[in-house]
N, C-alpha and C positions, 0 to 999 in steps of 0.2 A: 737415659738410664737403661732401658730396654736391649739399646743397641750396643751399650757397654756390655750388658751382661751378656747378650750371644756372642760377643768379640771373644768374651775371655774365657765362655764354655769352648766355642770351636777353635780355639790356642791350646786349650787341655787335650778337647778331644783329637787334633793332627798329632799333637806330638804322642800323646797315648796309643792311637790305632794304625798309625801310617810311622810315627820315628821321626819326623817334617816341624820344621817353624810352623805356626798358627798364622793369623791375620796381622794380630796385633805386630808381632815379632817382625813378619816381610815387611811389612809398612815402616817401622822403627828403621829399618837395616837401610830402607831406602831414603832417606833424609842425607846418608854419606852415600853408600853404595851404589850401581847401575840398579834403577828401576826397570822391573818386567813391563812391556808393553802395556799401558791401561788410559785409563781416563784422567790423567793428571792434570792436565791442561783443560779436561773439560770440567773437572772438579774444579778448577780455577774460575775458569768461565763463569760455574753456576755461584761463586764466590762474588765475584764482580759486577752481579747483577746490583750488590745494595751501594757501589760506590760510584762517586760521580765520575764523570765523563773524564778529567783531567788524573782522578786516581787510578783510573781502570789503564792510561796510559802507561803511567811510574808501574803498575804492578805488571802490567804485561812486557815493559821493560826491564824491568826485574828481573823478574821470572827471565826472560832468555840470556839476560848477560848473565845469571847465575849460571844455566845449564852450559853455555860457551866456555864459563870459569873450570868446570867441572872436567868437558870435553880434554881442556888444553894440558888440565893434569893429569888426568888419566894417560893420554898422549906423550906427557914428557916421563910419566914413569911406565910408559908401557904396558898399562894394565890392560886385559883382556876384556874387550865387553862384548857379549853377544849381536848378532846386530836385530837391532830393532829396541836397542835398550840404552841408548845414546842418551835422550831427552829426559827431561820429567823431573829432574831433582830440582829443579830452579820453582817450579810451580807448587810442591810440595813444599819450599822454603816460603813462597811468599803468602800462602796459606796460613802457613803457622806464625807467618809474622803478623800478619792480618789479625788474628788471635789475641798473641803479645799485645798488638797496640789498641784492640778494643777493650783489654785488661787495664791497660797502664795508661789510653789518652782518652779514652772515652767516659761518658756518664750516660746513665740514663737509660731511654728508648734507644741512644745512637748506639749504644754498648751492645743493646740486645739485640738491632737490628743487624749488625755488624759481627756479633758471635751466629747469629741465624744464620749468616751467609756464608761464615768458614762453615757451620755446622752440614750445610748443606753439601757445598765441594765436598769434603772431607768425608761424609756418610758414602758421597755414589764412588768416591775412591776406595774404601773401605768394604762397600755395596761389590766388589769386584774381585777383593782379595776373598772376603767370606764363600761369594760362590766359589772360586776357585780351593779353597777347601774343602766347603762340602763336596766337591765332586770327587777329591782324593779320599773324603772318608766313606765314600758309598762303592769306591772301587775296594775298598779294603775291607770296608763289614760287608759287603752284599756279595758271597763267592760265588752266586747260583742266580741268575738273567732266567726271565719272564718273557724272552724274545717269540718262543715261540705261540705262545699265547697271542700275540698282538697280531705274528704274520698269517694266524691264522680266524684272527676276527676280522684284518682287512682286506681279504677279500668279500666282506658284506661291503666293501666301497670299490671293487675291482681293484683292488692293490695298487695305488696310485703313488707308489716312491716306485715300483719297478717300472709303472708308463714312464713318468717324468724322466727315470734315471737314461732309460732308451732314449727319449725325447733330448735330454738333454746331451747324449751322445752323438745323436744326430746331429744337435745345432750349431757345432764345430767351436771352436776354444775361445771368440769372440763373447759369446753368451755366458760359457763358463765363466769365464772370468769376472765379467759384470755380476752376477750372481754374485759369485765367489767376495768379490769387495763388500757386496749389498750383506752379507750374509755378517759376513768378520765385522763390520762398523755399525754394526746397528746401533751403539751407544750414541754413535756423531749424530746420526739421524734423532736421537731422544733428546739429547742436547738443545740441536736446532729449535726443537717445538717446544724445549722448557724458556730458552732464552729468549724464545716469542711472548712466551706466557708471564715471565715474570721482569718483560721488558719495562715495565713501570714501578720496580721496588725502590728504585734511586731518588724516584719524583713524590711517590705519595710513601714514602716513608714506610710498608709495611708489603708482609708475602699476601698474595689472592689466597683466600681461602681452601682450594683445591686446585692440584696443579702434577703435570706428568710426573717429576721425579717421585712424588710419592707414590703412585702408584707402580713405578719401577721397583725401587726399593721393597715395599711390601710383594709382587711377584717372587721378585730375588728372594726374599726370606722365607716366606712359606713353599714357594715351589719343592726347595730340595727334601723337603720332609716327606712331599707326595716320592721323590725319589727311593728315600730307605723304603717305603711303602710296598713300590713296584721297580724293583729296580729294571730296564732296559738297556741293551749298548746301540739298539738303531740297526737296520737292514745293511749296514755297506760292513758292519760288525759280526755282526752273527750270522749272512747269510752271504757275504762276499767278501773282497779281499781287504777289508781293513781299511783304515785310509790314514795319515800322515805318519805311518811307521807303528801304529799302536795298533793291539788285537791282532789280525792278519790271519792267513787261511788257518793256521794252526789251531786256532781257535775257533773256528766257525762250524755251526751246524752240517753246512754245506755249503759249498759254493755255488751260490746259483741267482743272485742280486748284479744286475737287472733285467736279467734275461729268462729265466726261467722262475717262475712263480715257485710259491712254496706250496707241497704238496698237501694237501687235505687230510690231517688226521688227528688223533688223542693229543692233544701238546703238554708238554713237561719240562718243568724246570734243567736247564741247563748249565753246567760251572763256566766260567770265562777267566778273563786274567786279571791281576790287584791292579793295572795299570789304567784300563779302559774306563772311563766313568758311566757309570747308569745315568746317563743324564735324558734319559727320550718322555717320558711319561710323566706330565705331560708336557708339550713342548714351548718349552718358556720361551725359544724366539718367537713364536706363533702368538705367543700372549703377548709379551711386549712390543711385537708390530702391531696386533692388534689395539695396544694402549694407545701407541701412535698414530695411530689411524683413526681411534676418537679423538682424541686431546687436538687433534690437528684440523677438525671440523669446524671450528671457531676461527678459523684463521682466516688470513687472502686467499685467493685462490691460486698463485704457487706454491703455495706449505698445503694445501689441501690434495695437490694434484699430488706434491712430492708426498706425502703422508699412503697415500694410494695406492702411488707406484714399488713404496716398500713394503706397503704388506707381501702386495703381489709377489714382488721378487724375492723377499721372503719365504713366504710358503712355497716359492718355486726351487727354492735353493735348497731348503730342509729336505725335501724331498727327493729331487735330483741329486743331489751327493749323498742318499741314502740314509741321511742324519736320521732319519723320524719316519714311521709310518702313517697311514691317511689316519688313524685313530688317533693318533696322538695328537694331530692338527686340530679336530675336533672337540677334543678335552682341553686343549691350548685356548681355545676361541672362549667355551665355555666358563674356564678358569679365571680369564682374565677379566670377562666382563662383570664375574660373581665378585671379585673382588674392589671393581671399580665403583659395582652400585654401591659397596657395604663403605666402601670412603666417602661419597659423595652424602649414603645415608647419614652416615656419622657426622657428617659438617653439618647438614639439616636438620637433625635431629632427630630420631628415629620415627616415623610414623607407618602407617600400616600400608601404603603402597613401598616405601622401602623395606619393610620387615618383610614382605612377601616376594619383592623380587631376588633379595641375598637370600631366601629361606627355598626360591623353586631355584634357583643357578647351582645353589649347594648339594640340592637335593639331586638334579640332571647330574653333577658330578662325580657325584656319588655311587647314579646309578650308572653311567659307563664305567668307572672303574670293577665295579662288579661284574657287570656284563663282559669286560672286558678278562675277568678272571676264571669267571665259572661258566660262562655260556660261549665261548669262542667258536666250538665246535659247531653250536647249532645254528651262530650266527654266520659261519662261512656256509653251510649246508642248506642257507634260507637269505640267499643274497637279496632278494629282490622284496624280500622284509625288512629285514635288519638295516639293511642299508637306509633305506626311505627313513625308516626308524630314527635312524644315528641321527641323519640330518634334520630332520623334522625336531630332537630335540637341542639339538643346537639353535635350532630356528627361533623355536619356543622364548632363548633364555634371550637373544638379539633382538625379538619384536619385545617382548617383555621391556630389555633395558631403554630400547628407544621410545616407547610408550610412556614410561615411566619421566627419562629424562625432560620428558617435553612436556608430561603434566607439570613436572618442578617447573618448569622454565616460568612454562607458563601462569603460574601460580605465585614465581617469583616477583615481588613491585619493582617499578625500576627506580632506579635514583631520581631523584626529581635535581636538578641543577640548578645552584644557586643562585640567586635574583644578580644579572649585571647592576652594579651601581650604575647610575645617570651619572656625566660627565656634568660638571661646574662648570655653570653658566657665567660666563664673564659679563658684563657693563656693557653696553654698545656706547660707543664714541661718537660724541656728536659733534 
């Protein structure tokens, strides 16, 4: 009900603030029309976790003769599709037939396990169209960027998108590009670690109790809020030449991203364009590698390595293309992990080392966005404070949640496994 009601506020607020479809509308329009690039198929995925071995075939057969069916028409009338938006209507059909037939052939537990499973595809589907709003509606209500603020509290970290972005100029188009992939898929990597996670809904009949897509989702929903908050457009925005066509020198404070720091002074609000989204502050790829990167510690040790390798290339990528400043990494880390204690507390049930770990993550949070607003100046002008500082409290909220997580674990009884029956003794033959 929750996630009905922000669908159908942010369908009000696009078409109200921007003049654009909502979520609900793009998502509707894509069941006929060429779907935009997203997670379709991996909403299907997290779908087919509750069906068995022989359905998950039919549905993944499905799903692409449908999009082939689509292809061959669009093809015979000529219709224009962008590219990169071929795919996906087949897996949004089999979805919602998935649905249909837990309505009409199901009873029971198998009804509700089986609407759990559309509900789940269908949210991180949805989970994608909402961010993609909010970010149109913070380019359109927020006309005036916070950029200089941030470029000038991150020098308390030595300005680390202008190292990387040199660094990554340096390590010639091989690196780029891997980045570049690591950066645009980060869903496929969320995917992997959820279909790890909820690799046994088909056999024991029910979701684990905690588990990554939620905590994706809840990032997705609250992050954009810290958005209208503070709005930022990110270093290769406000301080260089733009990047995929949007912003560009016209709009920038100055050109000087990643080669010349930004100069040390009073910072103040700056206007930008309705096109660019505030999306830096704080930096939800940062949070959601970082989700992956716990959620994946439970795993083998190739999901754990891969889990690792994307934070890494992550926070390597935000930075390097300019996306995010070193601050926003740090409130990303901080963000994410405030969030994941207060789900995991909520499954447990609130007690006082969970009420104290969401109450100090919130409260670290809290106070960088402050510091981040009202002390910039002093914080570039006291690098070899501030700095220690920043880190030291991100530190704080990481021993904190791993302290905590391991008292639960620990504290957790394990299942006790059920008595084997003895095998029936037959007669001996004489």
């Amino acid at each position: 009900m929750a996630a009905l009601v922000l669908l159908v506020a942010l369908e009000i607020a696009a078409r109200r603030y921007a003049g654009v479809p909502g979520p609900v509308t793009t998502q509707v329009r894509e069941v006929i029309f060429a779907p935009k690039p997203g997670p379709l198929y991996g909403g299907l995925a997290l779908t087919m976790v509750v069906l068995t071995w022989r359905e998950r075939f039919i549905a993944a057969g499905a799903a692409i003769g449908i999009d082939l069916v689509f292809v061959l028409v669009r093809w015979a009338v000529d219709a224009e599709v962008p590219e990169g938006h071929e795919f996906g209507n087949g897996a949004l059909w089999v979805m919602l037939g998935c649905a249909v037939i837990a309505l009409t052939r199901r009873t029971g537990e198998e009804r509700a396990l089986l609407l759990k499973g559309v509900g789940l595809g269908l949210l991180l589907v949805a989970g994608r169209k909402t961010g993609d709003t909010w970010l149109l509606v913070t380019a359109k209500t927020r006309p005036d960027v916070l950029d200089p603020y941030l470029a000038t509290a991150d020098h308390a970290l030595g300005n680390p998108s202008w190292a990387m972005g040199r660094l990554l100029e340096a390590s010639g188009p091989v690196v780029t590009h891997l980045l570049d992939v690591v950066y645009a898929q980060l869903a496929v990597a969320a995917v992997a670690v959820a279909l790890y996670q909820l690799r046994k809904v088909a056999t024991e009949r029910r979701f684990p109790r905690h588990h990554l897509v939620r905590t994706f989702l809840v990032i997705g929903l609250l992050g954009p809020a810290i958005y209208m908050i503070f709005p930022v457009v990110g270093p290769v925005f406000a301080y260089g030449p733009g990047a995929s066509g949007t912003g560009g020198v016209q709009w920038s404070v100055a050109n000087l991203w990643p080669h010349t720091p930004v100069p040390v002074h009073i910072p103040h609000p700056v206007p930008y364009d309705d096109l660019t989204p505030r999306n830096c502050m704080p930096s939800l790829h940062t949070a959601w590698a970082t989700a992956i990167f716990v959620h994946s510690r439970k795993g083998p040790r190739l999901l754990r390595f891969a889990g690792a390798f994307w934070l890494v290339a992550t926070l390597s990528a935000t930075l390097g293309f300019g996306y995010h400043y070193g601050v926003d990494l740090v409130a990303g880390v901080v963000f994410a992990l405030t969030i994941e204690a207060a789900l995991r507390a909520y499954d447990r049930g609130w007690d006082k080392r969970g009420i104290l770990l969401v109450a100090h993550g919130a409260t670290v949070f809290t106070a960088l966005l402050f510091s981040y607003r009202f002390l910039p100046l002093e914080m570039a002008e006291h690098p070899w404070v501030s700095g220690p500082l920043l880190v030291l409290a991100m530190c704080s909220v990481i021993y904190g949640y791993v302290r905590t997580t391991r008292q639960w674990e620990a504290n957790t009884p394990k299942p006790v496994p059920a008595p084997r029956p003895e095998p029936e003794r037959r007669p001996e033959l004489v």
